[in-house]
MIDOSE-1310 file (N, C-alpha, C; in nm, 2 decimals, decimal comma, always signed):
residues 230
xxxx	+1,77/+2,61/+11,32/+1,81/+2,67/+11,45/+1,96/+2,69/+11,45; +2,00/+2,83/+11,52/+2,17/+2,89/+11,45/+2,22/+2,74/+11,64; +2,27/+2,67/+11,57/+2,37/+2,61/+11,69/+2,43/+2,72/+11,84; +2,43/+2,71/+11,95/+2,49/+2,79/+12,08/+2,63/+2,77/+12,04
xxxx	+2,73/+2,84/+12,05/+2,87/+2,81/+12,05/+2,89/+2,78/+12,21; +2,98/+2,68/+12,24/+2,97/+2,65/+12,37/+3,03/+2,76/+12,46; +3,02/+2,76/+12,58/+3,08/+2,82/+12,65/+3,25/+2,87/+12,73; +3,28/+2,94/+12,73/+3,43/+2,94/+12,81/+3,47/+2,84/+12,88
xxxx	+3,55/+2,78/+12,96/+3,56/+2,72/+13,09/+3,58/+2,84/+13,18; +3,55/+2,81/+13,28/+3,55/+2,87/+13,39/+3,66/+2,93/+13,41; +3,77/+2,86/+13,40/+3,91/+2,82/+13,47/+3,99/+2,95/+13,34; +3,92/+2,85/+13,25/+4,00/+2,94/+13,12/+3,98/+3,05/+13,11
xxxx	+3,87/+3,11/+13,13/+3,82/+3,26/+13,18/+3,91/+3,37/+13,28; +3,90/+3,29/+13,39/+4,03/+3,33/+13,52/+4,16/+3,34/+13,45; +4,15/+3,28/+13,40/+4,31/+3,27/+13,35/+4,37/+3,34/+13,26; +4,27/+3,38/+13,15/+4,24/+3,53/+13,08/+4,26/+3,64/+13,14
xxxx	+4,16/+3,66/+13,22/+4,14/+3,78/+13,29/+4,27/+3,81/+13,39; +4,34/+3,74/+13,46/+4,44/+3,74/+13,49/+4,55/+3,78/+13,44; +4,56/+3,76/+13,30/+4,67/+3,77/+13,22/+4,66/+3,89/+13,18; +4,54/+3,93/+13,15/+4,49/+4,11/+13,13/+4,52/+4,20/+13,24
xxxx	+4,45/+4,17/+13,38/+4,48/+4,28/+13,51/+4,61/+4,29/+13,56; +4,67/+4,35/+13,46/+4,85/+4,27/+13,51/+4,86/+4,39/+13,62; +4,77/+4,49/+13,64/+4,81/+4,58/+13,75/+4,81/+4,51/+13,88; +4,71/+4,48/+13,88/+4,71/+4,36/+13,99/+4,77/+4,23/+14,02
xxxx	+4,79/+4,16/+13,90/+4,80/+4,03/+13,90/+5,00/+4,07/+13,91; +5,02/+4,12/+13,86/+5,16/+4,13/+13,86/+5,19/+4,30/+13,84; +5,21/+4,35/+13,98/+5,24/+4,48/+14,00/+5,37/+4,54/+13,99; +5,48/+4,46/+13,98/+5,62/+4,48/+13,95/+5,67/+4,46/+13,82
xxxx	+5,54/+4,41/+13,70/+5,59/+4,45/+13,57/+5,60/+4,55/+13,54; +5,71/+4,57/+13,40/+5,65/+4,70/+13,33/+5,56/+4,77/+13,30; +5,46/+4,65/+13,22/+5,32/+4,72/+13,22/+5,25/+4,78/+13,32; +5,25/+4,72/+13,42/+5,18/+4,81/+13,56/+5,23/+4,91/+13,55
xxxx	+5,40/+4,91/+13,57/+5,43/+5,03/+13,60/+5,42/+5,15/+13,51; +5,37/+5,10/+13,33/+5,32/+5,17/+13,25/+5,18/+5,26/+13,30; +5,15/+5,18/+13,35/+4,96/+5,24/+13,38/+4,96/+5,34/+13,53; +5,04/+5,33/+13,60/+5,06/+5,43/+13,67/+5,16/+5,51/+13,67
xxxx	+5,21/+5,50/+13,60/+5,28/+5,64/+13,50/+5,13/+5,71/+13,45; +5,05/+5,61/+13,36/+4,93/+5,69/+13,31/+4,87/+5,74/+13,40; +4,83/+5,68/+13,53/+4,77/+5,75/+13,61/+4,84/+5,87/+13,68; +4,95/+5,85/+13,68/+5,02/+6,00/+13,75/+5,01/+6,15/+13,64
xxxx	+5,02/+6,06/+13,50/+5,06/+6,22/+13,38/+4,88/+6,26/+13,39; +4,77/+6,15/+13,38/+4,67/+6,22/+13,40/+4,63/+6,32/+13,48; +4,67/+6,24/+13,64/+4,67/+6,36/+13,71/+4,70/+6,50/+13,73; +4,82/+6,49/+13,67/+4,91/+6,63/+13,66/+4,85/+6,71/+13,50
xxxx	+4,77/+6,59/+13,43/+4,71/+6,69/+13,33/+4,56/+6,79/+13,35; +4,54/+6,74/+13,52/+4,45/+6,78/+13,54/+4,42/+6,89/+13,70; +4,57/+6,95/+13,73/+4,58/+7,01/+13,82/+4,51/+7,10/+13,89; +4,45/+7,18/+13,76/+4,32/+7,30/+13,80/+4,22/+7,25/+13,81
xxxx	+4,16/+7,18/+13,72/+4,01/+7,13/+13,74/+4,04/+6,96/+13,65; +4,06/+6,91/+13,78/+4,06/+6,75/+13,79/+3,96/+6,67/+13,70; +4,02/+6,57/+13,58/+3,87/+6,52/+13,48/+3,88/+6,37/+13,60; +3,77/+6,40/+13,61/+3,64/+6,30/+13,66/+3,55/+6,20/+13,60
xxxx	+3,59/+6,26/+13,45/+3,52/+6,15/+13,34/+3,58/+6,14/+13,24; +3,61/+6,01/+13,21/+3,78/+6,01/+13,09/+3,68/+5,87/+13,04; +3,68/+5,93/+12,86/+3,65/+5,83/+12,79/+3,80/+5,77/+12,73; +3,74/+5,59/+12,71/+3,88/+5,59/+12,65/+3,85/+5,52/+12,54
xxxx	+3,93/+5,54/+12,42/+3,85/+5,50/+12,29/+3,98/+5,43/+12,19; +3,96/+5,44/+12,07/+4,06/+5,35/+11,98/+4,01/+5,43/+11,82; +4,11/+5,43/+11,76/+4,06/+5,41/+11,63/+4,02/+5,30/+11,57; +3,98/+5,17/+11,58/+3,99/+5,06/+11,52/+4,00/+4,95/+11,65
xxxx	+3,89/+4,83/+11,63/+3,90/+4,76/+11,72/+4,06/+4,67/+11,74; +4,08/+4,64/+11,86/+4,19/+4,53/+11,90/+4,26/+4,62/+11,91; +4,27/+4,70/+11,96/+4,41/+4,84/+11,96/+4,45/+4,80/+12,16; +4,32/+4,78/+12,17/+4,37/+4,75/+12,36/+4,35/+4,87/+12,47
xxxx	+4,22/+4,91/+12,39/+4,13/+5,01/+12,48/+4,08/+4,92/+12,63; +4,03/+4,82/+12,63/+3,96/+4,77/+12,73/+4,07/+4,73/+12,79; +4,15/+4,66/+12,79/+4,28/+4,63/+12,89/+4,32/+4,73/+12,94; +4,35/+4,85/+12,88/+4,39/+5,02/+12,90/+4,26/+5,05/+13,02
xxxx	+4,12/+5,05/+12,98/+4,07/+5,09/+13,09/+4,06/+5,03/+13,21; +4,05/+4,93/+13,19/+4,10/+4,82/+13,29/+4,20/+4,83/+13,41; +4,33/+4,82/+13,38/+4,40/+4,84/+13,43/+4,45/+4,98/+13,46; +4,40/+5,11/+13,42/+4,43/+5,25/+13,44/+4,33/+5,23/+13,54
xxxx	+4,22/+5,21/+13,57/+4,10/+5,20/+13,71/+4,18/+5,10/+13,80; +4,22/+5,02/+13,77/+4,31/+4,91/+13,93/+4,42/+5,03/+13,94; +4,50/+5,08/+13,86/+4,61/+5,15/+13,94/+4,50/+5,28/+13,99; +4,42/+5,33/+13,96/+4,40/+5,46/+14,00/+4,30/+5,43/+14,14
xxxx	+4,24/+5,28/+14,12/+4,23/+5,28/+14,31/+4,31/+5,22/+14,39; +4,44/+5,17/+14,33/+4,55/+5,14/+14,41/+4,57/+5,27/+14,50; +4,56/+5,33/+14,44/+4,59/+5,53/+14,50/+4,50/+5,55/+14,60; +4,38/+5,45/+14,62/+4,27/+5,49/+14,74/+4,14/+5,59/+14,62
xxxx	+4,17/+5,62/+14,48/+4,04/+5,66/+14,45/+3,93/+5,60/+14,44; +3,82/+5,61/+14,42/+3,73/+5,53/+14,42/+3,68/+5,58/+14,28; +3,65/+5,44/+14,21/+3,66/+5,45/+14,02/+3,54/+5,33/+14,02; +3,50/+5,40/+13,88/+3,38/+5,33/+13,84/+3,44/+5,29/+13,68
xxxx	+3,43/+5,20/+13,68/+3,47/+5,17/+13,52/+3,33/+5,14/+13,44; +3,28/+5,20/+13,34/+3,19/+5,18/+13,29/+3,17/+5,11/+13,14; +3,09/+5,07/+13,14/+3,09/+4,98/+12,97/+3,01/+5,03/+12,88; +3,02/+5,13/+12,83/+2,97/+5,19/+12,71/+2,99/+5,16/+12,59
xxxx	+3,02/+5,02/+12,59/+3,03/+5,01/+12,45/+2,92/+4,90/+12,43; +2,83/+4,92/+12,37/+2,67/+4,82/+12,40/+2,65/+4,76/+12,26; +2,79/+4,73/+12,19/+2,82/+4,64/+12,08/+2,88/+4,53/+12,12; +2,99/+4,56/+12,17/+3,07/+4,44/+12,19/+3,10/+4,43/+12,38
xxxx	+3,04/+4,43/+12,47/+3,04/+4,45/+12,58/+3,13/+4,37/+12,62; +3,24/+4,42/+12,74/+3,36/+4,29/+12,75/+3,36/+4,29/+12,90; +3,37/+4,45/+13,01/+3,40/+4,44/+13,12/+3,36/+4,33/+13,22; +3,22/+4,28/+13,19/+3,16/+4,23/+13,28/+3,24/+4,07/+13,28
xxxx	+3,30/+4,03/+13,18/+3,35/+3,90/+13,16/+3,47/+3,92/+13,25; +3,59/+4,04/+13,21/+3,66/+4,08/+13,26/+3,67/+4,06/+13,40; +3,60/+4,10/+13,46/+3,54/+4,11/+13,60/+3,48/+4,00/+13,71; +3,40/+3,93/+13,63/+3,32/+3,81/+13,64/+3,21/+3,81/+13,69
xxxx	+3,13/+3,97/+13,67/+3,02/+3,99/+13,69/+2,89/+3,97/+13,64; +2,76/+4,01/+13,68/+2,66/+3,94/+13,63/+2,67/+4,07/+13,50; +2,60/+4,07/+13,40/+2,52/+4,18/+13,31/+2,36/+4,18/+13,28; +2,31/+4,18/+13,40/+2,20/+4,17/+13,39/+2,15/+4,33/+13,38
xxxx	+2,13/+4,39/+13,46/+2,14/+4,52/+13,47/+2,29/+4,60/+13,46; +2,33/+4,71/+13,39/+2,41/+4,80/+13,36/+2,37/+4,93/+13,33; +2,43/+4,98/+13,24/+2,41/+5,16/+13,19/+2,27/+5,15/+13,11; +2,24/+5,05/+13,03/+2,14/+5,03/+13,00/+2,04/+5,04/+13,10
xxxx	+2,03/+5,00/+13,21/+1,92/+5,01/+13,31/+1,92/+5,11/+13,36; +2,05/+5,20/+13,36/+2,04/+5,36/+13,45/+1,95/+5,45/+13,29; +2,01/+5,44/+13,23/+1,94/+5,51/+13,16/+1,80/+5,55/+13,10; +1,75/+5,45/+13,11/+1,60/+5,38/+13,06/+1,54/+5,42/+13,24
xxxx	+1,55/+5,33/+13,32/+1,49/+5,36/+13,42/+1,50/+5,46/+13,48; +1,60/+5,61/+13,50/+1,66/+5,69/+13,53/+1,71/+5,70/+13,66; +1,77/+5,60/+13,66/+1,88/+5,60/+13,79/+2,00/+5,63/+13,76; +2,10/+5,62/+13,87/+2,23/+5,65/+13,85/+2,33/+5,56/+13,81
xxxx	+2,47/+5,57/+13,81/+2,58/+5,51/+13,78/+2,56/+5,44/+13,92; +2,56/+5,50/+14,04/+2,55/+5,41/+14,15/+2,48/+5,36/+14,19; +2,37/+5,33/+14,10/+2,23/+5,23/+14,14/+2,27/+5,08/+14,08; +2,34/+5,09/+13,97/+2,37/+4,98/+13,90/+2,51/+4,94/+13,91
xxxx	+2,60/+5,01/+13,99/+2,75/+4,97/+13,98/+2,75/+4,83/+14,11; +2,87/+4,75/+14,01/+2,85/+4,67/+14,13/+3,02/+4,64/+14,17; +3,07/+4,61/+14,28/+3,19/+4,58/+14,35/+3,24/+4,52/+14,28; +3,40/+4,51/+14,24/+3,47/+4,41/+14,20/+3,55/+4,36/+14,34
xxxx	+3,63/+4,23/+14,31/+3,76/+4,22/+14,41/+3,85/+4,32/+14,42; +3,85/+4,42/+14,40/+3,94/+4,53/+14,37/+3,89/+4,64/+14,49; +3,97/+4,66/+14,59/+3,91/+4,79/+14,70/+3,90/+4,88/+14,63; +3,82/+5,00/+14,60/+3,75/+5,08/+14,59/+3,75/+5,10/+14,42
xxxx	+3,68/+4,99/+14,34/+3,68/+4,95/+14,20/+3,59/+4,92/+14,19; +3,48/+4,99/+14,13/+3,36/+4,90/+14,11/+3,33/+4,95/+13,93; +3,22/+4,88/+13,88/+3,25/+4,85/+13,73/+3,05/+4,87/+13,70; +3,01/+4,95/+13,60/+2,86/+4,93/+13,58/+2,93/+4,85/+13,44
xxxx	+2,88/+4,72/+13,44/+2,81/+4,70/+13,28/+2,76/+4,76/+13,18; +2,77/+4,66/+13,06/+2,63/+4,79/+12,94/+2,51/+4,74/+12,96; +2,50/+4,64/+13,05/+2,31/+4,59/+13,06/+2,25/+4,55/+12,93; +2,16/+4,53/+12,95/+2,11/+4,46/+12,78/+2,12/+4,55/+12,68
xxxx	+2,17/+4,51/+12,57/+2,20/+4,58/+12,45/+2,09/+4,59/+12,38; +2,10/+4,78/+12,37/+1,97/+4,80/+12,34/+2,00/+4,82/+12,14; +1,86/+4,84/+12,05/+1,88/+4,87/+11,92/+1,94/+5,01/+11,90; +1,97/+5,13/+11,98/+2,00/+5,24/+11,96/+2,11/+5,27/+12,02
xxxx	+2,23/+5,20/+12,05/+2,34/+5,24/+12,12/+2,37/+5,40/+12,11; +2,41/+5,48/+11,99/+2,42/+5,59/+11,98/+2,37/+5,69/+11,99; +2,22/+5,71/+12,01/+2,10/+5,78/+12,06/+2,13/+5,77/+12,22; +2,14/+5,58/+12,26/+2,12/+5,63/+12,43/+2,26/+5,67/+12,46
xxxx	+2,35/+5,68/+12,43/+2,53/+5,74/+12,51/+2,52/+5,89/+12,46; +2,46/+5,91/+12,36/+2,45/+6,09/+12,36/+2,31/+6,18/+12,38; +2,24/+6,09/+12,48/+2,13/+6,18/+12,53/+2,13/+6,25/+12,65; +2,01/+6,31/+12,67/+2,03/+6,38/+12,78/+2,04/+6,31/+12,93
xxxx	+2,00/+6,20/+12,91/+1,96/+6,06/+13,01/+2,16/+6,07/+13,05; +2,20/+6,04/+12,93/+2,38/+6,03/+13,05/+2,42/+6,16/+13,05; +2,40/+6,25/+13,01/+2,47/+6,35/+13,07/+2,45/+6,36/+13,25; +2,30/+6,35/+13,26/+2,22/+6,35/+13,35/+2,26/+6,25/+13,51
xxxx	+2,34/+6,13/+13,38/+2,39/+6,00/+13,47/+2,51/+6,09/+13,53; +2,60/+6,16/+13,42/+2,74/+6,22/+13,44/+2,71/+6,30/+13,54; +2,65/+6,40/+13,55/+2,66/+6,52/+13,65/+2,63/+6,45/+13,79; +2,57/+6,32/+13,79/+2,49/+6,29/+13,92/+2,57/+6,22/+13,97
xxxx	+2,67/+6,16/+13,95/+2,78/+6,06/+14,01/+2,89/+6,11/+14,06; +2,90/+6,26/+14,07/+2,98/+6,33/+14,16/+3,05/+6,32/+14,28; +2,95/+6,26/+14,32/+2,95/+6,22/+14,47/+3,00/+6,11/+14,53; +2,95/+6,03/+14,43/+2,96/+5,89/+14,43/+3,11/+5,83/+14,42
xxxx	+3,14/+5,88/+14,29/+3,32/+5,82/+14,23/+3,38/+5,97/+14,22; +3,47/+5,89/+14,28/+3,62/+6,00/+14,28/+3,66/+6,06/+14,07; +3,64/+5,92/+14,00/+3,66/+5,89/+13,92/+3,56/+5,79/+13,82; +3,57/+5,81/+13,70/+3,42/+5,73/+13,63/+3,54/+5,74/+13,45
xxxx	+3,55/+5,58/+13,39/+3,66/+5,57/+13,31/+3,57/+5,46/+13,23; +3,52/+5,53/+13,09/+3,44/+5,47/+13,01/+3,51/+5,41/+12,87; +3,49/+5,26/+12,87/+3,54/+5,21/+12,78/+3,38/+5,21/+12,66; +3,48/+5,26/+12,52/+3,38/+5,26/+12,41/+3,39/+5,23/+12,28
xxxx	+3,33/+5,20/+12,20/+3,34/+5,14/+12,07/+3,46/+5,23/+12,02; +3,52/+5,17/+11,90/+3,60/+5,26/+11,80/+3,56/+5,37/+11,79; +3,60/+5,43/+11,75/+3,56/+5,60/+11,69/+3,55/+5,57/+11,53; +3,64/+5,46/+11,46/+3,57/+5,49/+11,30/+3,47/+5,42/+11,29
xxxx	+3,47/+5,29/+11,37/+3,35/+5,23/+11,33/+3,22/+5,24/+11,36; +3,15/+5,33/+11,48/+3,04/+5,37/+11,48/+3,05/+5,52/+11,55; +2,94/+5,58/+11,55/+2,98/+5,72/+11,62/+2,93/+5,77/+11,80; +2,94/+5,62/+11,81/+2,88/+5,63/+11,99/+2,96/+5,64/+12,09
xxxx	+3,11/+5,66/+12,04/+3,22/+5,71/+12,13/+3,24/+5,88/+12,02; +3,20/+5,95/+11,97/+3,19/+6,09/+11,95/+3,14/+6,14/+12,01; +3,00/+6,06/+12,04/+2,89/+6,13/+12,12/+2,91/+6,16/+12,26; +2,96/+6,06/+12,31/+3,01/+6,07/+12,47/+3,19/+6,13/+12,48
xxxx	+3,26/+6,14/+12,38/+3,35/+6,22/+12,43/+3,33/+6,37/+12,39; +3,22/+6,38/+12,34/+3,13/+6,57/+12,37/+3,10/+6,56/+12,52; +3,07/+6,44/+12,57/+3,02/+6,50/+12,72/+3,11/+6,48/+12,86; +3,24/+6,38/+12,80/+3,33/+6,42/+12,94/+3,40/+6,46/+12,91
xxxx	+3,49/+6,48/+13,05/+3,61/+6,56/+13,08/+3,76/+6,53/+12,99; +3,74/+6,43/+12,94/+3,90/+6,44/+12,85/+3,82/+6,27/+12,79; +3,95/+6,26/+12,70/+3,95/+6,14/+12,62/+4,10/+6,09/+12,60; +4,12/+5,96/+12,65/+4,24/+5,88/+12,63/+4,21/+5,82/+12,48
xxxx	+4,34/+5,86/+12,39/+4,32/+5,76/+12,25/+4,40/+5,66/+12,26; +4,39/+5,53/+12,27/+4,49/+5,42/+12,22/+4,51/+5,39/+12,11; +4,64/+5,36/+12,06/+4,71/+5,30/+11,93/+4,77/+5,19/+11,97; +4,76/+5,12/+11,87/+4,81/+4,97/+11,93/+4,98/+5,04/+11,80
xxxx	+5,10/+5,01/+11,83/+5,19/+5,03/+11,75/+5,20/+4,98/+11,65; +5,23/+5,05/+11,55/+5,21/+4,96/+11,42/+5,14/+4,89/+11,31; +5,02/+4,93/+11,38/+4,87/+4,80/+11,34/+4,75/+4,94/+11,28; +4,82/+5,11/+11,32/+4,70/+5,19/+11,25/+4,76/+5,28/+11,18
xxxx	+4,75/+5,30/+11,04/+4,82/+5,44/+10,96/+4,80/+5,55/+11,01; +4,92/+5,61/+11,01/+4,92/+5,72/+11,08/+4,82/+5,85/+11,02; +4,76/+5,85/+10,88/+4,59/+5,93/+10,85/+4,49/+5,88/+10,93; +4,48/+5,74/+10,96/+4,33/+5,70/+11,06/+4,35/+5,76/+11,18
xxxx	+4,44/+5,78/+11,28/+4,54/+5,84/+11,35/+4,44/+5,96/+11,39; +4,51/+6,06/+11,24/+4,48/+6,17/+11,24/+4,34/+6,22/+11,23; +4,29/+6,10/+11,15/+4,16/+6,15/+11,16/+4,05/+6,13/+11,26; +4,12/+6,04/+11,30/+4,07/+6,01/+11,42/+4,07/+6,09/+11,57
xxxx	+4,17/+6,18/+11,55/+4,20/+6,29/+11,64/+4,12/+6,38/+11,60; +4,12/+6,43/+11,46/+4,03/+6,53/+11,41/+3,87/+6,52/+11,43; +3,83/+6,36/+11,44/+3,69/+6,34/+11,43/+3,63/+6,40/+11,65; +3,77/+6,36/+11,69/+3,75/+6,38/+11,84/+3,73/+6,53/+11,90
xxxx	+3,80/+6,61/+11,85/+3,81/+6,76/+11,84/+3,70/+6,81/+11,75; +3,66/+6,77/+11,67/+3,55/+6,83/+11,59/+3,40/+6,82/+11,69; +3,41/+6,77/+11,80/+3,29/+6,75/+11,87/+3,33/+6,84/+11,97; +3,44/+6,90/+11,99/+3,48/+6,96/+12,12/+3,56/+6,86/+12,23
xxxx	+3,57/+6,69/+12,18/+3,61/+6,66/+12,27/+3,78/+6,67/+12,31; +3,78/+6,66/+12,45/+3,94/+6,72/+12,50/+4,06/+6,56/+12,51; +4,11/+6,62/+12,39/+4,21/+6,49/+12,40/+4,32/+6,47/+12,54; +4,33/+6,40/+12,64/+4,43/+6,45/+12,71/+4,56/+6,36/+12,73
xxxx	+4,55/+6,25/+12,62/+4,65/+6,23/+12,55/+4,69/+6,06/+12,49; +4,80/+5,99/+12,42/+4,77/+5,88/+12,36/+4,85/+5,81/+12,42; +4,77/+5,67/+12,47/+4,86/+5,55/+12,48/+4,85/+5,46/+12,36; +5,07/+5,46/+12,35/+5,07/+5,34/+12,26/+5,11/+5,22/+12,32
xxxx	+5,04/+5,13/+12,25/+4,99/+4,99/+12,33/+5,09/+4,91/+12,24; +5,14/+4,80/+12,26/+5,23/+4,67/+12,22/+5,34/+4,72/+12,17; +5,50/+4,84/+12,23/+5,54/+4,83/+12,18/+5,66/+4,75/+12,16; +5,71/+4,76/+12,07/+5,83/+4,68/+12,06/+5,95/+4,75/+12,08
xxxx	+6,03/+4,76/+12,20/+6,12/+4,86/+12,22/+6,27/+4,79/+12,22; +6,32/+4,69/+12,10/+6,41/+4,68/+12,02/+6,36/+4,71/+11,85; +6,26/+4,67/+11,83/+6,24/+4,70/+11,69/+6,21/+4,87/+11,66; +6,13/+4,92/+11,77/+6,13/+5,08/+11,79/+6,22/+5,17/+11,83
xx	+6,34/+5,11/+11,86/+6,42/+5,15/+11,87/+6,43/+5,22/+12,01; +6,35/+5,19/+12,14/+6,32/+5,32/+12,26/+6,39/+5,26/+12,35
């Protein structure tokens, strides 16, 4: 029998997650004020026809896509929008820990049972922030994020969120963030500074556009602005 690895503490958990939501937890750092800069250039990247569905992705794990979507959804309901953060990545699922929500039901359950993003989304402490999970991890992650089942999810949540901000696997390491940035409105890339060759980069941009998807632009994550000189 494989041993359980024990659990978090509770305490230790909070105390994580805290250190991550710096939009909230500390709104007069830089980094907040980094993420609502993001939220302002998104906006204005989207003056004519407003994206409503923003994947955000990475070349390579640990780059700091999930803290990115994270905290870009607390600033963008700081603004009064109402945002759904979604967990589409049904490998390594993180939001719900994030958050301190159940994952019992998620995108996995909208999809399979054919309900919506707002059947399954559930409230955070955050006014007008609510978060779907990935629900139980199914054997086909990349079949169910590019079927007809989420587009289906996508068109129908119109109503619902102002905004819908999908965190998703790498792009090199499997292809179930290609599939879904064919089907929304733009795609944020994260680079963590320094940590991805500037060919993975590229190809990684190329692999994004080769599906049609709309880049609408890159956050670089940890920089060092004495050793980069900015």
């Amino acid at each position: 029998m494989t041993p359980t690895p024990p659990a978090k503490p509770a305490a230790k958990t909070r105390e994580s997650a805290r250190q991550t939501l710096v939009a909230e937890t500390d709104p007069r750092s830089p980094a907040a004020e980094a993420y609502r800069t993001l939220r302002t250039n998104i906006r204005f990247a989207g003056l004519d026809t407003p994206c409503r569905t923003i994947l955000v992705t990475s070349a390579s794990p640990g780059e700091g896509k999930t803290t990115t979507v994270a905290n870009f959804g607390i600033a963008a309901a700081q603004a009064d929008a109402r945002v759904c953060l979604v967990d589409s990545d049904m490998r390594r699922p993180s939001l719900h820990r994030l958050f301190g929500v159940p994952n019992t039901r998620g995108l996995t359950t909208a999809l399979v049972e054919g309900g919506t993003f707002g059947t399954v989304a559930q409230p955070t402490h955050i006014k007008n922030l609510s978060v779907v999970t990935s629900g139980p991890l199914p054997p086909n992650p990349a079949e169910l994020v590019g079927s007809h089942r989420m587009q289906e999810c996508l068109d129908s949540g119109t109503k619902e969120f102002d905004l819908r901000l999908f965190d998703s696997p790498p792009v090199v390491s499997v292809s179930d963030a290609l599939a879904l940035s064919a089907l929304c409105e733009g795609v944020i890339l994260v680079v963590r500074s320094g940590a991805i060759p500037q060919p993975v980069i590229r190809r990684t941009v190329d692999h994004i556009e080769a599906v049609k998807g709309r880049i609408l632009g890159i956050v670089l994550n940890s920089v060092d602005m004495k050793r980069d000189g900015m």
